[in-house]
C-alpha positions, 0 to 999 in steps of 0.5 A: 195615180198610186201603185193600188190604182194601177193595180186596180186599173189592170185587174181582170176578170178571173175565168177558166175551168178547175181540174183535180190535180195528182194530189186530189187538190181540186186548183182554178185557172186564172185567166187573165185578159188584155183590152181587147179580150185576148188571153195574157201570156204573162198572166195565166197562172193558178190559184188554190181553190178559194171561198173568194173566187165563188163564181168560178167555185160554183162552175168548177164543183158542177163540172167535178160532180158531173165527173163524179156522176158520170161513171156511176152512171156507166156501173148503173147502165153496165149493171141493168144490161147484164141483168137483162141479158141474163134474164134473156138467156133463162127465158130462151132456155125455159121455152125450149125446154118446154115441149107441146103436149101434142108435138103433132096436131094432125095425129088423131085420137088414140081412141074415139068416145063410144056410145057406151055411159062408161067412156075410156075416162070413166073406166079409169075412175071406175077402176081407181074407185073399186081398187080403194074399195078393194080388200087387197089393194086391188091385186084381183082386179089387175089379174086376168080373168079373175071374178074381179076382173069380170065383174069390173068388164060388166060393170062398165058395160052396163048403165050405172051413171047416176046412182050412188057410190054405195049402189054402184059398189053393191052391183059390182059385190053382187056380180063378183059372187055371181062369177065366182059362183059360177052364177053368172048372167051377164045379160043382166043390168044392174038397174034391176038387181032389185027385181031377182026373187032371191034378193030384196032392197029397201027404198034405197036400192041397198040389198038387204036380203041376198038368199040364192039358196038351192040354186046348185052355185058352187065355187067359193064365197069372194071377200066382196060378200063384205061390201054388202054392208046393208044385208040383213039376212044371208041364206046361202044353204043348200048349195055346193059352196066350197073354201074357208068363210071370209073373215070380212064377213065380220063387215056385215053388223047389220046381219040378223040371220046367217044360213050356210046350212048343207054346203061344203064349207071348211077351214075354221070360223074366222074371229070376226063372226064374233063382230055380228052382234045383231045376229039372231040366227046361225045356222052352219049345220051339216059343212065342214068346219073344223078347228075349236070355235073361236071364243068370240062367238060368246059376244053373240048375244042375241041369238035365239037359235044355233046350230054348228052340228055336223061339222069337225069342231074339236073340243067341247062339249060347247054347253050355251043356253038357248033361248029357252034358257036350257043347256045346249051344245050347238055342235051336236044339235041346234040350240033354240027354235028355228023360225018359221 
């Protein structure tokens, strides 16, 4: 038998696992085995990683993949733990910071509804919806006992529901007059406004005749006379009002007859009158304005009766021609023809 013979005769199946040496050469053991399947002494050595040996290739590269997976995993289940903990913590510490809106179930109420249409809620909205209408940003309405103030308590007071928020603004401008004029009725509701003798509506319910003239109401004229937007004739003659004319009386364009005759009005005539072109009677006879009459009272045009006499106006002679088509001065004598 030749020498390849016996070589071939004692050859062994190669077994083992490979391992990464210092220098990343990845190395197989080979194992060698006598008859009777015990390991060699003398026949254990190590080879270099070789295509040829593919049996134990394949089994060395999956033990090095799981090695090189393996701590991967660890970073992956590392990474995940981490963020679960701090999702944890954000979660503890938000609930914490949450406190119940009642931390004491059993305390009771801090008012009890009423019977009354306006309960503590719809006060409130009462309030916020007159100050956005306010002139003033509803300084009066926040300060005690003022007209306002008064008004806004009867209001609240009475059965308003159901109508509309011009209705509801008219009934609150018509009780700040009456306060501030010292016309008050507080056992009025304000549903049957509409029934006074001095006041008319139209189908509505918006007011378009105010005319409490000759019933002794002193006091000054409140801003609110310019929520009164639908009025088409104004008579206030005959009274003892006092103060200056609101300037928001320019709010009033639906206005045809303006009568402030024989009260005590003073101060100036505000600008605005200017803005009530629908205006066919003026009457400011025998007050106390005073001051030179704002040009703007030439945009009233329609006019067809003046009369600004008896007051303090300066200037002047003021020569307008009436209705008539005649010279006039209004400061001196009424200009046109009162209508009957």
């Amino acid at each position: 038998m030749s020498s390849s013979d016996n070589n071939n005769k004692n050859a062994f199946p190669v077994r083992g696992a490979g391992f990464i040496s210092q220098d990343d050469s990845f190395l197989h053991v080979a194992i060698a085995l006598d008859s009777t399947n015990n390991v060699r002494d003398d026949h254990v050595v190590f080879v270099d990683d070789q295509p040829e040996i593919a049996s134990g290739s394949i089994a060395d590269e999956k033990v090095v993949e799981k090695a090189q997976c393996r701590p991967q995993r660890w970073k992956v289940l590392a990474t995940v733990l981490v963020i679960g903990i701090i999702v944890i913590i954000i979660a503890i510490v938000t609930t914490k910071g949450k406190q119940p809106a009642d931390p004491s179930p059993t305390s009771s109420p801090k008012s009890s509804p009423t019977s009354s249409p306006s309960s503590s809620p719809t006060s409130f909205s009462l309030l916020n919806f007159l100050d956005e209408n306010s002139f003033d940003y509803g300084a009066a309405l926040s300060t005690g006992d003022s007209s306002q103030q008064k008004a806004l308590k009867w209001l609240e007071s009475t059965a308003y529901n159901g109508v509309s928020k011009y209705t509801l603004l008219q009934f609150y401008a018509l009780e700040v007059i009456n306060f501030a004029t010292g016309n008050t009725r507080p056992d009025l509701p304000s549903y049957i406004v509409c029934e006074e003798s001095y006041i008319s509506c139209n189908g509505n319910n918006y007011i378009t005749r105010l005319g409490p003239f000759s019933m002794k109401i002193a006091g000054s004229i409140p801003p609110e006379i310019g929520l009164l937007t639908s009025l088409t004739a104004l008579n206030l003659s005959n009274n003892a009002l006092v103060g200056t004319l609101p300037s928001e009386i320019g709010r009033l364009t639906s206005l045809i007859a303006l009568n402030l005759f024989n009260n005590a009005f003073a101060g100036t005539l505000p600008s605005e009158i200017g803005l009530l072109t629908s205006l066919t009677y003026l009457d400011l006879l025998n007050n106390d304005f005073a001051g030179t009459l704002p040009s703007e009272i030439g945009l009233l045009t329609s006019l067809t009766y003046l009369d600004l006499s008896s007051n303090f106006f300066t200037g002047g002679p003021y020569e307008i021609l009436d209705a008539s088509g005649n010279s006039c001065d209004p400061t001196s004598g009424p200009c046109g023809t009162a209508p009957s």
